[in-house]
C-alpha positions as CSV (number, residue, x, y, z in Angstrom):
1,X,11.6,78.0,-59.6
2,X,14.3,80.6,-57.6
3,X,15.2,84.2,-57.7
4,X,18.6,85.6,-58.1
5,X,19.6,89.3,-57.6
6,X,22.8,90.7,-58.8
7,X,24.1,93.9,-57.5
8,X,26.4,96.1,-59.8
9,X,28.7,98.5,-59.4
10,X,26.3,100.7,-59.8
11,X,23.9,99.9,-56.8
12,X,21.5,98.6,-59.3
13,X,19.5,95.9,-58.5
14,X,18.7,93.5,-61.0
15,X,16.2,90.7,-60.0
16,X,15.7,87.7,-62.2
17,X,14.2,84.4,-62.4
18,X,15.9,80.7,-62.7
19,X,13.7,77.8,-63.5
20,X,14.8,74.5,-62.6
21,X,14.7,71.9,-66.1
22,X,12.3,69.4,-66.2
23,X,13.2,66.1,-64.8
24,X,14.5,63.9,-67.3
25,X,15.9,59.9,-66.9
26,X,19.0,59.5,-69.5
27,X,19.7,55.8,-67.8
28,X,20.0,53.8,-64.8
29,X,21.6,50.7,-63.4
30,X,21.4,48.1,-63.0
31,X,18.8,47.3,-65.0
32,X,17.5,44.1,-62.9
33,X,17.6,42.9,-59.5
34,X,15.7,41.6,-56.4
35,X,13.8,43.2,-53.8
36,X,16.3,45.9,-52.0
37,X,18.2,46.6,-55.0
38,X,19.4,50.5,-54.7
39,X,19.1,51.6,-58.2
40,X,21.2,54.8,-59.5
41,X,19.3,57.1,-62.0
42,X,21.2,60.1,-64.1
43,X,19.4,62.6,-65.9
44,X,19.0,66.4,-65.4
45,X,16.5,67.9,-63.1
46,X,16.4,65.2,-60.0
47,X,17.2,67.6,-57.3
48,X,13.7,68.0,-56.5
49,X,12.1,64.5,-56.9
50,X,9.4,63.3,-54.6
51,X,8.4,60.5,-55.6
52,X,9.9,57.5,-57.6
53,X,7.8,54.2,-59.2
54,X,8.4,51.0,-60.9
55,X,5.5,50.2,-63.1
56,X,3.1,52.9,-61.7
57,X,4.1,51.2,-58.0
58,X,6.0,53.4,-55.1
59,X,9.4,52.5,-54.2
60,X,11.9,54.6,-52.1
61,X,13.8,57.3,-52.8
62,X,17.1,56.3,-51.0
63,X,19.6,59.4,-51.9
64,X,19.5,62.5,-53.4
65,X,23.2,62.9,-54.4
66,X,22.5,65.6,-56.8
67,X,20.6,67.7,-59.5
68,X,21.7,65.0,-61.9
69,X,22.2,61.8,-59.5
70,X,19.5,59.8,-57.5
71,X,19.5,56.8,-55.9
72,X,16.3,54.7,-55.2
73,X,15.7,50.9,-53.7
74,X,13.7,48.5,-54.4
75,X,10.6,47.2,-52.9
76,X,7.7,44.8,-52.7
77,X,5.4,47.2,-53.5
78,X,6.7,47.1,-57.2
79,X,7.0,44.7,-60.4
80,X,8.8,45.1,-62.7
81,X,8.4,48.5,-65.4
82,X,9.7,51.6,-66.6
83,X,10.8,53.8,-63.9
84,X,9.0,57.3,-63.1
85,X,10.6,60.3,-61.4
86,X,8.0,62.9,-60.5
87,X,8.7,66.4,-58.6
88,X,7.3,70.3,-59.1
89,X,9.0,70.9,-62.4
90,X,7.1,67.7,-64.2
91,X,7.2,64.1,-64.5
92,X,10.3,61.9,-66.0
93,X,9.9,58.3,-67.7
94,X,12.8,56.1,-68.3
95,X,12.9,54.3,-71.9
96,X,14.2,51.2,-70.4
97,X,12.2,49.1,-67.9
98,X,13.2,47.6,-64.6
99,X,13.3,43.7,-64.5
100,X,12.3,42.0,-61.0
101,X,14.4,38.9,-60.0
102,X,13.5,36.9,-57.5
103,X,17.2,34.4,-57.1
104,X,16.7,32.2,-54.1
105,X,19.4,33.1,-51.8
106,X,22.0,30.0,-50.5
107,X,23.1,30.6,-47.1
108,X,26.5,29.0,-46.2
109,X,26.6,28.8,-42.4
110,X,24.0,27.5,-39.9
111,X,22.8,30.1,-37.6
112,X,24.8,29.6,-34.7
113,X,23.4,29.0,-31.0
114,X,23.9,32.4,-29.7
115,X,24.8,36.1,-30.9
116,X,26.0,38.6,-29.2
117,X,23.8,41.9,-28.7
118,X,25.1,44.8,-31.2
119,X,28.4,43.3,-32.9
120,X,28.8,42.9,-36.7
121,X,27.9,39.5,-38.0
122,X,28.7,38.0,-41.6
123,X,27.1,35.6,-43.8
124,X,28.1,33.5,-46.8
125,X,26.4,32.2,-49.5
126,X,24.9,32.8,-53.3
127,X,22.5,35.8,-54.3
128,X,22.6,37.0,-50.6
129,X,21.6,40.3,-52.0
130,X,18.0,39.1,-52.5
131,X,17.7,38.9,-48.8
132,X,16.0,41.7,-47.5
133,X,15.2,41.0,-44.0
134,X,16.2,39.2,-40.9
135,X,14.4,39.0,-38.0
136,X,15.2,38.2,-34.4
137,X,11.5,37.7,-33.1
138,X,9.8,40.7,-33.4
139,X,12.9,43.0,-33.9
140,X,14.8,43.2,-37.0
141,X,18.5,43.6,-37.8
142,X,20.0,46.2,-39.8
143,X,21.3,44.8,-42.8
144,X,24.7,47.2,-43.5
145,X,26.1,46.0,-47.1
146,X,25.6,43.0,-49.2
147,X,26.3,41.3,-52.3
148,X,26.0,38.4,-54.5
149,X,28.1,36.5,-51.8
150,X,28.1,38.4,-48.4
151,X,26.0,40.1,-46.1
152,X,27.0,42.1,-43.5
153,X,24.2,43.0,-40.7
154,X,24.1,44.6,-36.9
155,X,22.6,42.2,-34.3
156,X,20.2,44.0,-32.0
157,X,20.3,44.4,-29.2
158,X,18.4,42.0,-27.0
159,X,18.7,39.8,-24.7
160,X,16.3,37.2,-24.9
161,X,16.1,33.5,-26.7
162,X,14.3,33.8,-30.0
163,X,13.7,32.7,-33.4
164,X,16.3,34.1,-36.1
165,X,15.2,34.4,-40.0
166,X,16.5,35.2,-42.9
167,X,14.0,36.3,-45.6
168,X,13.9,37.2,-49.0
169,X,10.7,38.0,-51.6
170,X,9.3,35.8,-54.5
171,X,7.2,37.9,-56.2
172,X,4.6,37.5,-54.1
173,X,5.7,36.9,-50.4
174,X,8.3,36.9,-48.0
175,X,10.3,33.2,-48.3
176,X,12.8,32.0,-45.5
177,X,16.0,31.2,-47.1
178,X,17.6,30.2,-43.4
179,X,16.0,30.0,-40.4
180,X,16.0,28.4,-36.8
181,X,14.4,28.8,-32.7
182,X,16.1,28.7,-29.6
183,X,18.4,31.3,-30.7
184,X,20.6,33.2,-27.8
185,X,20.9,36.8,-28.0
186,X,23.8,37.8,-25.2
187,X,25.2,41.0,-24.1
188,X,28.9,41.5,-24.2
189,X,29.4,42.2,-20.5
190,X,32.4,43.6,-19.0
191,X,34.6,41.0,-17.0
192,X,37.3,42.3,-14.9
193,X,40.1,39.3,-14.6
194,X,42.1,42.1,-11.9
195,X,43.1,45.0,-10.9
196,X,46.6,46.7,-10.6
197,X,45.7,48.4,-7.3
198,X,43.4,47.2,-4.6
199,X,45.4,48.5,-1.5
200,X,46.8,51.7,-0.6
201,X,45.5,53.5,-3.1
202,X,45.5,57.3,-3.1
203,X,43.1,59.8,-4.7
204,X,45.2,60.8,-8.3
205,X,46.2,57.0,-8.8
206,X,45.6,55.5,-12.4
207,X,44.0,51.8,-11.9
208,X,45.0,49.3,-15.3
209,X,41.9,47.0,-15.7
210,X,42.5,43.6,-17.1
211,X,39.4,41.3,-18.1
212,X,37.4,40.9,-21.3
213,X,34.4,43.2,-23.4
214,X,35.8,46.4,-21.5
215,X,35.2,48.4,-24.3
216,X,31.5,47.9,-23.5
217,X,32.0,49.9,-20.3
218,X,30.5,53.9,-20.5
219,X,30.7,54.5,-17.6
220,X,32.8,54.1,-13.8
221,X,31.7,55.3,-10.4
222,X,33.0,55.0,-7.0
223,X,30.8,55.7,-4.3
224,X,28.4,56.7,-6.3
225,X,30.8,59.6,-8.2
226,X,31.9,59.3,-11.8
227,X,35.5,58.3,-12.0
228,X,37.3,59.5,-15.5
229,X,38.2,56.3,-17.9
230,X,41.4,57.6,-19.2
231,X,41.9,55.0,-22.4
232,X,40.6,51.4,-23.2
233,X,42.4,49.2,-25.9
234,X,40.7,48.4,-29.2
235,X,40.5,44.4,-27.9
236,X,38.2,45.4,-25.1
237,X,41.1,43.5,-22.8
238,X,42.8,46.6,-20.9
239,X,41.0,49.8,-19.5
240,X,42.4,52.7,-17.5
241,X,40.6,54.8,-14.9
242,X,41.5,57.4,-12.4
243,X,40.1,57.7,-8.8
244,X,39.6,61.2,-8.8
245,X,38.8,63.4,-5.7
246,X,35.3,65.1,-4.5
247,X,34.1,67.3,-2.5
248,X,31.6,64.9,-1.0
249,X,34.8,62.2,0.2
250,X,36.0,63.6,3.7
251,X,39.6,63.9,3.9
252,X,41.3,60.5,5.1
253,X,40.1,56.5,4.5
254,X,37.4,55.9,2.2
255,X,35.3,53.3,0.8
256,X,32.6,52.8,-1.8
257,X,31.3,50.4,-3.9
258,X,33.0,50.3,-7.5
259,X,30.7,49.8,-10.3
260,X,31.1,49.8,-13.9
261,X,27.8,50.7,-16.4
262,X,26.9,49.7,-19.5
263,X,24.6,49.8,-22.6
264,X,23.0,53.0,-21.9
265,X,22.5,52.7,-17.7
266,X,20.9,49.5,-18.5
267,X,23.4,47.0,-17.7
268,X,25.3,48.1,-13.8
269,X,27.5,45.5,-12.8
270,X,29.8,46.0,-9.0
271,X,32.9,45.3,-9.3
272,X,34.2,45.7,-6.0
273,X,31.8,45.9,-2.9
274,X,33.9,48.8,-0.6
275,X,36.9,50.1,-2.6
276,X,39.1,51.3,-0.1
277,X,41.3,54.8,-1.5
278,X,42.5,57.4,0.7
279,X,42.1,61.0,0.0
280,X,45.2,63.1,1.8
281,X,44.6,66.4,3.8
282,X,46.3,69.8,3.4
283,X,48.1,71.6,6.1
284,X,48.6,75.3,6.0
285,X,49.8,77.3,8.9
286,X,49.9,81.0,9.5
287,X,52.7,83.1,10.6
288,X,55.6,81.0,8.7
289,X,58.0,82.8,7.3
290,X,59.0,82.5,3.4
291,X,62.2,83.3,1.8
292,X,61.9,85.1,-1.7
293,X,63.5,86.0,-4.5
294,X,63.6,88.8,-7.2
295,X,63.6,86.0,-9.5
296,X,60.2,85.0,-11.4
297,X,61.2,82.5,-13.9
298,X,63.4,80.3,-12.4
299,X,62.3,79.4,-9.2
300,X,60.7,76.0,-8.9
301,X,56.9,77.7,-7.1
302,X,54.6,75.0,-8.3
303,X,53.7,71.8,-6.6
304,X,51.9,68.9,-8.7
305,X,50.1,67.4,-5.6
306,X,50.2,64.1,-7.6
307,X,53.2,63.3,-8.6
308,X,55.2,65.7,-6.2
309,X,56.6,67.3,-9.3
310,X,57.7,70.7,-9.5
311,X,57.6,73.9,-11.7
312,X,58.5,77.0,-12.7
313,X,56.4,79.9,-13.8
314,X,57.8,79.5,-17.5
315,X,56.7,75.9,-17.1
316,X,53.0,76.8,-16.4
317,X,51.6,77.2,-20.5
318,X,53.1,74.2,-21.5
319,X,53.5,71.5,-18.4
320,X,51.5,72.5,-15.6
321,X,48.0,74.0,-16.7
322,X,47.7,74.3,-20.6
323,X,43.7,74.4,-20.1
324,X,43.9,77.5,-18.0
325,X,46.5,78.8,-20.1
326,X,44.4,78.5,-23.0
327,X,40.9,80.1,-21.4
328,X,42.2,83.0,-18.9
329,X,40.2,83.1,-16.4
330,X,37.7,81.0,-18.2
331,X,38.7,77.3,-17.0
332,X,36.4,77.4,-14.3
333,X,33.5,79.9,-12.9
334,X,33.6,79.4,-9.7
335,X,35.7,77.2,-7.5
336,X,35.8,73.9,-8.9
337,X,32.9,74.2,-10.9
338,X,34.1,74.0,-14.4
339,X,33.3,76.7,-17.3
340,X,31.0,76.2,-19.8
341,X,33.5,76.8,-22.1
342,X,35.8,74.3,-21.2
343,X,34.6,70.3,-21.2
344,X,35.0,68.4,-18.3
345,X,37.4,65.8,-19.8
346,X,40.1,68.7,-20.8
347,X,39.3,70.6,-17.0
348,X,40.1,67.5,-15.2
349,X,43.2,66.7,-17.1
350,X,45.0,69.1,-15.4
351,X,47.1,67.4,-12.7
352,X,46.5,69.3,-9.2
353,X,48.8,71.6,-8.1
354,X,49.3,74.3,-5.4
355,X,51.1,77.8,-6.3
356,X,51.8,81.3,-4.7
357,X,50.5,84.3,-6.6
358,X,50.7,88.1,-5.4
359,X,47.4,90.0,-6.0
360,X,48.3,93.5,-4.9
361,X,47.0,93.0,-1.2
362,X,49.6,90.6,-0.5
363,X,51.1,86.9,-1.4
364,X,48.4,84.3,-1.4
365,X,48.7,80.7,-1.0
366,X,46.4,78.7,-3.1
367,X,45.4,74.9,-2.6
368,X,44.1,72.3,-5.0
369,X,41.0,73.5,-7.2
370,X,38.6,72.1,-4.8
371,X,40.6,73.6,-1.2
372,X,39.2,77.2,-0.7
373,X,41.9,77.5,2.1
374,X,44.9,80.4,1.3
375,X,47.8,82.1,3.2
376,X,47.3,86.1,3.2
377,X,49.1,88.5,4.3
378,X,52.6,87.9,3.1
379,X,53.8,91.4,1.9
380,X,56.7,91.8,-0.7
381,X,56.3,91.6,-4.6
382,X,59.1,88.9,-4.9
383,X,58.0,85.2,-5.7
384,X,58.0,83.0,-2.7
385,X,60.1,80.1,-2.6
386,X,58.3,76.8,-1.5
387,X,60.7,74.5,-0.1
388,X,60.0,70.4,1.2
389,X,60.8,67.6,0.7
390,X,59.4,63.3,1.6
391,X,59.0,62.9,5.2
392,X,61.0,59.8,6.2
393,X,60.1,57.1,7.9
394,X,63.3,55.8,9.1
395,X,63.2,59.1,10.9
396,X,61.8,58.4,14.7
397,X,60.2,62.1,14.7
398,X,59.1,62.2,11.4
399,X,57.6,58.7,11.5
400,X,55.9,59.8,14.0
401,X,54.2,62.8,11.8
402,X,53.6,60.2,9.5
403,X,51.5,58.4,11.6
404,X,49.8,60.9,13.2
405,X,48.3,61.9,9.1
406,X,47.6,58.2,8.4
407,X,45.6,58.9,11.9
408,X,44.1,61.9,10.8
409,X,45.4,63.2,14.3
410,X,48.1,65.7,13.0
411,X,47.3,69.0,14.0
412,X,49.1,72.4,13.3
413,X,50.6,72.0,17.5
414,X,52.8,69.1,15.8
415,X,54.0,71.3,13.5
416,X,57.7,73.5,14.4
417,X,58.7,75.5,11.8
């Protein structure tokens, strides 16, 4: 039973109550089968079955689709009989009864040496849809679809040597139509054949992955941090990661172990022993003098610190930061931790970049999102102009710059404005 109310006009309140019919079976199909055989019943009333028999035996309810549609499967519980729906508004028989057969199922192919842990396999044969179980020891595989001449099932995943069956019912026990021991259950690990960088490699690079099974890889650290995957190819051949700064790599050479995790943390593999990437440092100095301009729009005031790109203000929305763009002030809470309202994936994205902003109290200089450092003090409400340009090495007093950063011994006395 359920109670409507209908409000008028009026304000009236009008209260009245809707019983739901009787369950009643106008047909099913089909009207035979084997054990595992879903069953569709229409009639009027099913939307509140709870329980479903063949021949006064319990079977299962598989799918209540709707007040007028159900679906229920076979099992060994039952033999063959009229089928009973029963819920809280009564009990439904169907006139017809449900015939049990019990074909022996043919299975084309021998079970092979080996499986691999959670792919898709597929089976041949005749009356495959009598099957109704196969077992890998003690664990069973989900059986996804089948028909007369195919089943399709999910190998678990294990890793272990076992005995494999396929098993269907009589009429009065479980039968092996195909069976064998000895069988190899193996994990599609990821195998790297080489990477496209393993020198000189800078925080903000992209690495390209070649090997085999790399779609089975969740998840990449180096030294010990989580490095973004950026896209992996449907073959499982090609995958794409970033080495991504941190706060905890100091500024300059560093090295970590590279490791790649799969299956759930279950399966970590190392892939190099002591990546080497460097992760540059960020001069600022006080007391330079900036040019500026009344001009907002069209100066070029940001710097992509990856790609040495640069931007203007009109750029920012579309090129530079569309995640900040979207969230004002909502990207991240507090410096580089990100928001709760923006995911991780979409925060780091965004390409680094530096960028001068006047707050009222003056021009400040901001740094990457994880660089607290900032030039104050520069007075004027015109934007800045940021000029530079590639040191170069050909250049005896620039090499010599250059060397002193790969050193980490450059220091703000090197530096002449």
């Amino acid at each position: 039973m359920s109670v409507s109310a209908v409000v008028s006009c009026n304000e009236k309140l009008n209260i009245s109550e809707y019983h739901a019919p009787a369950p009643s079976i106008s047909g099913f199909s089909p009207l035979e089968g084997p054990v595992g055989t879903q069953i569709t019943v229409e009639g009027d009333g099913l939307g509140n079955i709870t329980s479903a028999t063949i021949n006064g035996q319990e079977i299962e309810i598989k799918y209540c689709i709707s007040n007028k549609t159900i679906v229920l499967k076979t099992t060994t519980n039952a033999s063959s009989g009229k089928i009973t729906l029963e819920g809280p508004e009564g009990t439904a028989e169907s006139a017809e009864a449900f015939t049990f057969t019990y074909p022996v199922p043919e299975v084309n192919e021998d079970i092979p040496e080996f499986y691999y842990a959670s792919t898709i396999s597929v089976i041949t044969g005749e009356n495959l849809n009598a099957i109704s179980r196969i077992t890998f020891g003690d664990s069973e595989a989900e059986i996804m679809s089948s028909s007369r001449k195919e089943l399709v099932f999910m190998v678990p995943d294990l890793t272990t040597v076992t005995d494999v069956g396929f098993w269907y019912y009589n009429g009065t026990e479980y039968v092996s139509a195909k069976s064998a021991s000895d069988v190899s259950v193996r994990r599609q690990l990821p195998e790297v054949a080489s990477l496209s960088k393993e020198e000189d490699i800078v925080t903000g690079d992209e690495i390209t992955v070649t090997g085999q099974f790399l779609n089975f890889v969740e998840t990449i650290t180096l030294g010990g941090v989580q490095m973004p995957v950026t896209s992996v190819n449907s073959a499982g051949t090609e995958l794409k990661f970033k080495v991504n700064d941190d706060k905890s790599f100091p500024d300059g050479d560093n090295s970590g172990d590279l490791v790649f995790i799969s299956y759930g943390g279950s399966e970590v593999h190392t892939i190099r022993e002591n990546f080497s990437f460097f992760v540059p440092k960020f001069y600022i100095w006080k007391g330079v003098t900036l040019n500026s301009n009344n001009s907002v729009e069209e100066l070029n005031h940001i710097l992509c610190l990856e790609t040495g790109e640069i931007y203007s203000v009109s750029q920012f929305a579309t090129d530079v930061d569309p995640v900040a763009a979207a969230n004002p002030g909502g990207s991240c809470s507090a410096k580089n931790t990100v928001s709760p309202s923006v995911t991780e994936e979409d925060y780091y994205s965004v390409k680094p970049y530096t960028f001068f902003m006047y707050l009222g109290s003056g021009c400040y200089f901001y740094g990457p999102a994880n660089n607290n450092n900032r030039l104050t003090g520069y007075s004027g409400f015109a934007t800045p102009i940021i000029k530079f340009r590639t040191l170069c090495e050909d250049i005896p007093e620039e090499k010599a710059i250059i060397d002193d950063i790969k050193a980490g011994t450059f220091t703000s006395d090197d530096f002449t404005p």
